[in-house]
C-alpha positions as CSV (number, residue, x, y, z in Angstrom):
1,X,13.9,-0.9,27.4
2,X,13.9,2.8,25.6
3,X,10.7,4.1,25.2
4,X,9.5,4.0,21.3
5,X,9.7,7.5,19.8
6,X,7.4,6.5,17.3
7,X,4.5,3.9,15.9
8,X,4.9,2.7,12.5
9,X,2.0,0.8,11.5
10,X,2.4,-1.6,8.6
11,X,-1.0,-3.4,6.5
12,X,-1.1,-6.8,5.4
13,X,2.0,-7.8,8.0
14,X,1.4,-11.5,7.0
15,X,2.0,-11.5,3.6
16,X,5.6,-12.3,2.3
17,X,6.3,-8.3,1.7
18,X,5.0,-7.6,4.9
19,X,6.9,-10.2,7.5
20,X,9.9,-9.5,5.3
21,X,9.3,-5.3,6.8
22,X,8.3,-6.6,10.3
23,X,11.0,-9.2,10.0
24,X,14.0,-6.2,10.1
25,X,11.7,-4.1,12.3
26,X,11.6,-6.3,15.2
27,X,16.0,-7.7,15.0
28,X,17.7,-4.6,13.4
29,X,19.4,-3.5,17.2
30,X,18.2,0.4,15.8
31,X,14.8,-0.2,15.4
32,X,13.5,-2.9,17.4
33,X,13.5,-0.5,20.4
34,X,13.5,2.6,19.1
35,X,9.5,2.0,17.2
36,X,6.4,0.5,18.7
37,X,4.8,-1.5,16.1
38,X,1.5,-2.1,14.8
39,X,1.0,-4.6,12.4
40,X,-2.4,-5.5,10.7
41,X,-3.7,-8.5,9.1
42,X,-6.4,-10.0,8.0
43,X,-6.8,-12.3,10.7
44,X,-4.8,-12.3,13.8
45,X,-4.8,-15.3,14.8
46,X,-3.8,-17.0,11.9
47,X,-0.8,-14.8,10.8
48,X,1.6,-17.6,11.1
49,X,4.4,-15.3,8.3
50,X,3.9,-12.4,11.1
51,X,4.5,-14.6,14.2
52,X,7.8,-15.9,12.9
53,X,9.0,-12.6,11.9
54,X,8.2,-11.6,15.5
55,X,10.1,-14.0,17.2
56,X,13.2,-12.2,16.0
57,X,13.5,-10.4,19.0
58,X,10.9,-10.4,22.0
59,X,11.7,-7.3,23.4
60,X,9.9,-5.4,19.8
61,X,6.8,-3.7,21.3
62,X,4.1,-4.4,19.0
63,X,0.2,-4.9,18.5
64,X,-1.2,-7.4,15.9
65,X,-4.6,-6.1,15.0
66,X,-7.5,-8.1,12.5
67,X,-8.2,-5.5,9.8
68,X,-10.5,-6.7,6.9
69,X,-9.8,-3.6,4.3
70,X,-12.2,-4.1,2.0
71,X,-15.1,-3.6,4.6
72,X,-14.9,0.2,5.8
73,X,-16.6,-0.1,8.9
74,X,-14.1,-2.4,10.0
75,X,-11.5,0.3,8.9
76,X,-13.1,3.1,11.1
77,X,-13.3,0.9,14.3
78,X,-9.4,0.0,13.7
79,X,-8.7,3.3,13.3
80,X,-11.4,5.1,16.0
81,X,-9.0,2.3,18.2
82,X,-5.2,3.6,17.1
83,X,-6.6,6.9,17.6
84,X,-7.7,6.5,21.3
85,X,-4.9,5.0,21.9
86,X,-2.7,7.6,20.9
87,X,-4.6,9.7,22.8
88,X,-4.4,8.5,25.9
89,X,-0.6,7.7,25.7
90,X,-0.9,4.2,25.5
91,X,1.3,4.3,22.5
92,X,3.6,6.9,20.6
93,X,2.1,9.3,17.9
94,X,2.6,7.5,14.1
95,X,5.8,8.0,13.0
96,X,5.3,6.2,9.9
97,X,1.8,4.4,8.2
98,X,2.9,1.9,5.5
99,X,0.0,1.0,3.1
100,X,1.1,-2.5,1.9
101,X,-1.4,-5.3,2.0
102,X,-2.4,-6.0,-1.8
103,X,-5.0,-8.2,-3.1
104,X,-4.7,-9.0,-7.1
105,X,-7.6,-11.5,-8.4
106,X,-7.2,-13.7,-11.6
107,X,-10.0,-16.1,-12.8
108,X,-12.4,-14.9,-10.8
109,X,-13.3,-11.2,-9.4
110,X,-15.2,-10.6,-6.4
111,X,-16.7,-7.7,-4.7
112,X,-17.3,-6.0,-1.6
113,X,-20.5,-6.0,0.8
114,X,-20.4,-2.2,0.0
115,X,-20.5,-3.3,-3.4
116,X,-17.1,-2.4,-4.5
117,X,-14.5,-4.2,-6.8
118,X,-12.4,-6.0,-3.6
119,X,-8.9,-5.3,-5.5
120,X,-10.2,-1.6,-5.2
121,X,-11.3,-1.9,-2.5
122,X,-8.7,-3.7,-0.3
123,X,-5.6,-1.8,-2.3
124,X,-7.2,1.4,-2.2
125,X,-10.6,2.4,-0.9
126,X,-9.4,1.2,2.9
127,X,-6.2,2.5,2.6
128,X,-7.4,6.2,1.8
129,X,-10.1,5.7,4.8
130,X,-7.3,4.8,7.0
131,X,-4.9,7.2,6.2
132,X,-7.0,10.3,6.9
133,X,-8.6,8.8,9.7
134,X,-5.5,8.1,11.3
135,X,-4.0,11.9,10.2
136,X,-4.8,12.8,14.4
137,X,-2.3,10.6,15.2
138,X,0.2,11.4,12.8
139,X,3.2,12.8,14.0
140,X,3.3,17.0,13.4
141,X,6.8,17.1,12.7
142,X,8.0,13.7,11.1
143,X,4.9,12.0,9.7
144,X,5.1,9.7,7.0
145,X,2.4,8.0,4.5
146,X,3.7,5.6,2.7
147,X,2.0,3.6,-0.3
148,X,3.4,0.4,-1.7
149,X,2.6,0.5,-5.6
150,X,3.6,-1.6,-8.6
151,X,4.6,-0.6,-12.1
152,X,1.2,-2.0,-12.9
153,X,-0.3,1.2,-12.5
154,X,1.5,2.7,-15.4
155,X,0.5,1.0,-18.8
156,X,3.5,2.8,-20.6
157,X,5.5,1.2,-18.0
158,X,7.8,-0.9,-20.4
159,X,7.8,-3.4,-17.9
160,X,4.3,-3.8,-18.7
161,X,4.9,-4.9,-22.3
162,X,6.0,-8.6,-21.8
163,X,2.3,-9.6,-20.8
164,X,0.2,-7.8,-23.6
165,X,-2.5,-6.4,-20.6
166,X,-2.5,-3.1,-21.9
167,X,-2.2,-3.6,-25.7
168,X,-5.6,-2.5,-26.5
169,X,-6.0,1.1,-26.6
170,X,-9.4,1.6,-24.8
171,X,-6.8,0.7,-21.3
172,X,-3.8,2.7,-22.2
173,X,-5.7,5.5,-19.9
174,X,-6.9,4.4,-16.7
175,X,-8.8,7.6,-16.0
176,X,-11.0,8.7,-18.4
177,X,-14.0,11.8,-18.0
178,X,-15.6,12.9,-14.2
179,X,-15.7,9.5,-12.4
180,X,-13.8,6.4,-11.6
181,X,-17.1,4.6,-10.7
182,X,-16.0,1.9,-13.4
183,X,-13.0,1.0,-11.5
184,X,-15.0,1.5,-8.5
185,X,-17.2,-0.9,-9.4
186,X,-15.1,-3.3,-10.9
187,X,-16.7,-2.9,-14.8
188,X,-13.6,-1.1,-16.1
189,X,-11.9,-4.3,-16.6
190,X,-14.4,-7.4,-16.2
191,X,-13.1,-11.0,-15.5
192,X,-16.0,-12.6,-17.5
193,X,-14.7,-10.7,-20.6
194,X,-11.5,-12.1,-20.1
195,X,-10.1,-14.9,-22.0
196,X,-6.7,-14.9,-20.9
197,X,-7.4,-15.9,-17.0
198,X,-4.9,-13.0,-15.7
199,X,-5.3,-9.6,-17.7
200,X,-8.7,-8.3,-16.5
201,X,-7.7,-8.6,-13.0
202,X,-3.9,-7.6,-13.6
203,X,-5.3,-4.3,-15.2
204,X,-7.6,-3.9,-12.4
205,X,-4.5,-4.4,-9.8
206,X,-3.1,-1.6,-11.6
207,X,-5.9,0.6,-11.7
208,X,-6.1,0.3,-7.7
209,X,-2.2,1.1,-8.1
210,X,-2.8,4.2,-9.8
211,X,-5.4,5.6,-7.2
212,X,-2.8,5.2,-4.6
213,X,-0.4,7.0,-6.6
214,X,-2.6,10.0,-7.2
215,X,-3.3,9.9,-3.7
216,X,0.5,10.3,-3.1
217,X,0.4,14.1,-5.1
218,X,-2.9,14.7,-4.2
219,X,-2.9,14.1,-0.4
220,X,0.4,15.6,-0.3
221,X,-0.8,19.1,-2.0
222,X,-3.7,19.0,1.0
223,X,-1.8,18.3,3.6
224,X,1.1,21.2,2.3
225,X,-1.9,24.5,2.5
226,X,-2.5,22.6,6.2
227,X,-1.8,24.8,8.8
228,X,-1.0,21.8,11.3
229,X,-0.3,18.6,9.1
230,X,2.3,20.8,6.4
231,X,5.1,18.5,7.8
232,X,3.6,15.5,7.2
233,X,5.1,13.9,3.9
234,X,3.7,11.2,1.5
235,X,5.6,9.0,-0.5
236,X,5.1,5.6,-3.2
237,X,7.3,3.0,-3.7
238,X,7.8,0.0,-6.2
239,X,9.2,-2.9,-4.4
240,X,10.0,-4.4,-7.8
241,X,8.8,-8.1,-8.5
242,X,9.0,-9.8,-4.9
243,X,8.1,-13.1,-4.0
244,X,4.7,-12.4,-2.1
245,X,1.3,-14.0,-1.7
246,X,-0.5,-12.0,-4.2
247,X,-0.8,-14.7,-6.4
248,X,-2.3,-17.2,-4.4
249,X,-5.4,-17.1,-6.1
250,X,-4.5,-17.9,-9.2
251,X,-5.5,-21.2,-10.9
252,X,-2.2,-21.8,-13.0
253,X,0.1,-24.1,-10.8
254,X,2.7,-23.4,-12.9
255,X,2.3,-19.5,-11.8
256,X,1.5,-20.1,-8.2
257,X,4.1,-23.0,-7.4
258,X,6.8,-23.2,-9.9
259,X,7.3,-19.6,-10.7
260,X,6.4,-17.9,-7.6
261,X,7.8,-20.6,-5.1
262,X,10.8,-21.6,-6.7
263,X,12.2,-19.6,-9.4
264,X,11.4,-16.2,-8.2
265,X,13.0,-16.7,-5.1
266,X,16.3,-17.5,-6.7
267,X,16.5,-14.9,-10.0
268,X,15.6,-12.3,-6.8
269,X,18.5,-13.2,-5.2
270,X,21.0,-13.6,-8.5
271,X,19.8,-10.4,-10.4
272,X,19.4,-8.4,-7.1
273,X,23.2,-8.7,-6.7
274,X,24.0,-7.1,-10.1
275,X,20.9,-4.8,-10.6
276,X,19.6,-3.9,-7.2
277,X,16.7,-1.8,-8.1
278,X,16.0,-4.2,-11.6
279,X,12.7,-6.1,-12.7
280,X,12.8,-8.9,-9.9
281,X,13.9,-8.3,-6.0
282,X,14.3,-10.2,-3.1
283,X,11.9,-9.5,-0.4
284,X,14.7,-8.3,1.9
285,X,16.3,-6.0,-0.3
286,X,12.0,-4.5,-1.0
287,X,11.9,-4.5,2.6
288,X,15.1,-2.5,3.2
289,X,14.0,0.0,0.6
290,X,10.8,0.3,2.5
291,X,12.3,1.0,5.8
292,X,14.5,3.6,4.7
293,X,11.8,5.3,2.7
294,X,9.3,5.5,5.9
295,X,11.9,6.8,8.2
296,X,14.5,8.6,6.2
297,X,14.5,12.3,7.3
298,X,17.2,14.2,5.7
299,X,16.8,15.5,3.3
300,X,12.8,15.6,3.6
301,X,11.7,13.7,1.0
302,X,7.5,14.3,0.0
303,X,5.8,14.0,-2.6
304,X,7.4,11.5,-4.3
305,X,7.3,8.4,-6.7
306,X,10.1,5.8,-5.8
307,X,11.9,2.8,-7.6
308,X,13.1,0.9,-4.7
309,X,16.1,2.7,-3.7
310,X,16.0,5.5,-6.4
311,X,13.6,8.0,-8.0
312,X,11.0,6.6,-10.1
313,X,8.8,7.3,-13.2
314,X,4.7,7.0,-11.9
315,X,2.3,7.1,-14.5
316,X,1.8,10.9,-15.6
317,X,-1.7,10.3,-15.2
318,X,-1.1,10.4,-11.0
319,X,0.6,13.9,-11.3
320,X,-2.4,15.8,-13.0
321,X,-4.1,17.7,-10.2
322,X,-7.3,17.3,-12.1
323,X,-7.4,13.7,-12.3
324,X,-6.5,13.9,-8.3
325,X,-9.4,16.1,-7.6
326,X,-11.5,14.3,-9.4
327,X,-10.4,10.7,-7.6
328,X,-10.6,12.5,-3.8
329,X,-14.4,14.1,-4.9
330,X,-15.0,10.5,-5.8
331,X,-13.6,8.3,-2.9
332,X,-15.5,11.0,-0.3
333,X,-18.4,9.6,-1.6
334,X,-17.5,6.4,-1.9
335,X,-16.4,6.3,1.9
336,X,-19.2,8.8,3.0
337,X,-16.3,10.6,5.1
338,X,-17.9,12.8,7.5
339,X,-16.4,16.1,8.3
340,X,-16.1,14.7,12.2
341,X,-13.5,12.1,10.7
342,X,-11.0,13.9,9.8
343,X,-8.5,16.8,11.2
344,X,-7.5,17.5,7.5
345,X,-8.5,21.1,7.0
346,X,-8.7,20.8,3.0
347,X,-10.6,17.4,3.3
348,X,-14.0,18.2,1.1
């Protein structure tokens, strides 16, 4: 077997995104050899999705690892683990960190034993902890953090204009003032004040979106004034409407089973053929896009906002370096990052 040049580590593996990306990692012949893979989930050892896409090919080195996201001390023991690891040569430097696992609520909302919003907190809040945790491990010269998004985060997305979410005005800016506590917190966009069953916790899916996004510019212009970490790049992505888990939670059976199961599944497949980067995609084609975005090299892509295979439009909101200082002053103390934590030189 040839010795993995590199880790890619891919969140929420289980899900139907995720064992779509592990599913081509472990049986393309130039990757499934070439990678060591670490795949996270909520629960090991109930990751059925995961453990089919695995048996692809046996020879794929790989870990599956539990990882709860929304609970931070869970994050930092994953990550204190990867590190070590890595470390001690147990398994290659990370070539490529793919923030995927997504959590969307409908009817109800829920929050965090930190007391967070848990769609903030599982889309965003771990994923930020993890990333510069993990930025000891990265790979110098190759690095890549990647951040799976949704045109959710952009309420002038026209894609956004079917459903209504972001008619009223009072959401058609998702950061407003010195703080994101409301999103933080979950009161930006309150389920109880919801009548439609969906919208609240749509918008608040987006507004976790849009965090990541900023986090794309703004970790990007930290990690370009690093003297060790400049090579590292950062990059989001919209996979496009995929048929996934994230819906799971919803009430509507007509939404969960009929739409979701059935008919997405199929319209993926039809309108992928004739518009491969259009509203609805299969979860191969997502995962494809995916791949080639965490491993593509030349040119050096960083920095940037993609539509499945192409450039795309994120919300101008994620772009202005204010609004990204403002979200990093916030999430350090949201996550109490200690100084210890992370090798980022520009991390407070």
């Amino acid at each position: 077997m040839i010795n993995p040049k590199g880790t890619i580590i891919v969140t929420g593996a289980n899900g139907g995104l995720g064992s779509a990306i592990v599913s081509q990692l472990a049986s393309l012949p130039q990757l499934n050899t070439s990678y060591h893979g670490v795949y996270t989930v909520r629960d090991a050892r109930t990751a059925h999705s995961l453990d089919v896409a695995l048996a692809a090919n046996a020879s794929h080195s790989h870990d599956k690892i539990s990882l709860d996201l929304s609970r931070l001390r869970e994050v930092r023991k994953v990550a204190a683990d990867i590190n070590a690891r890595v470390s001690a040569g147990e398994i290659p430097r990370i070539h490529a960190l793919v923030l995927n696992a997504g959590y969307e609520e409908f009817e109800t909302q829920t929050w965090t034993e930190d007391g967070w919003d848990t769609t903030f907190a599982v889309n965003y809040l771990g994923h930020w902890l993890l990333t510069v945790l993990l930025l000891q491990s990265m790979d110098r010269e190759v690095g890549r953090v990647l951040w799976i998004s949704s045109w959710s985060h952009n309420p002038h997305d026209p894609r956004n204009s079917w459903n209504g979410s972001f008619k009223d005005p009072k959401y058609n800016t998702i950061f407003s003032g010195e703080t994101t506590d409301s999103i933080a917190n979950g009161t930006w966009s309150l389920s109880n004040d919801d009548k439609t069953g969906w919208a609240a916790g749509y918008r608040r899916y987006g507004a976790s979106k849009l965090c990541g996004v900023t986090t794309v510019f703004e970790l990007q212009r930290r990690l370009d004034q690093d003297s060790v970490l400049s090579n590292i790049s950062v990059l989001g992505i919209d996979p496009g409407l995929v048929n996934t888990g994230i819906v799971r939670r919803s009430r509507s059976w007509f939404l969960r089973v009929l739409l979701w199961r059935f008919l997405l599944p199929a319209l993926g497949a039809l309108l992928g053929y004739f518009y491969p980067n259009g509203f609805i995609r299969s979860a191969k084609k997502s995962a494809s896009d995916i791949i080639t975005a965490a491993l593509k090299s030349s040119p050096e892509p960083k920095g940037l906002y993609l539509n499945g295979s192409e450039l795309g439009i994120p919300n101008p909101e994620a772009k202005d370096p204010a609004k990204g200082a403002m979200l990093w002053r916030n999430t350090l103390r949201y996550t109490q990052l200690q100084d210890r934590e992370t090798c980022l030189e520009n991390w407070c």
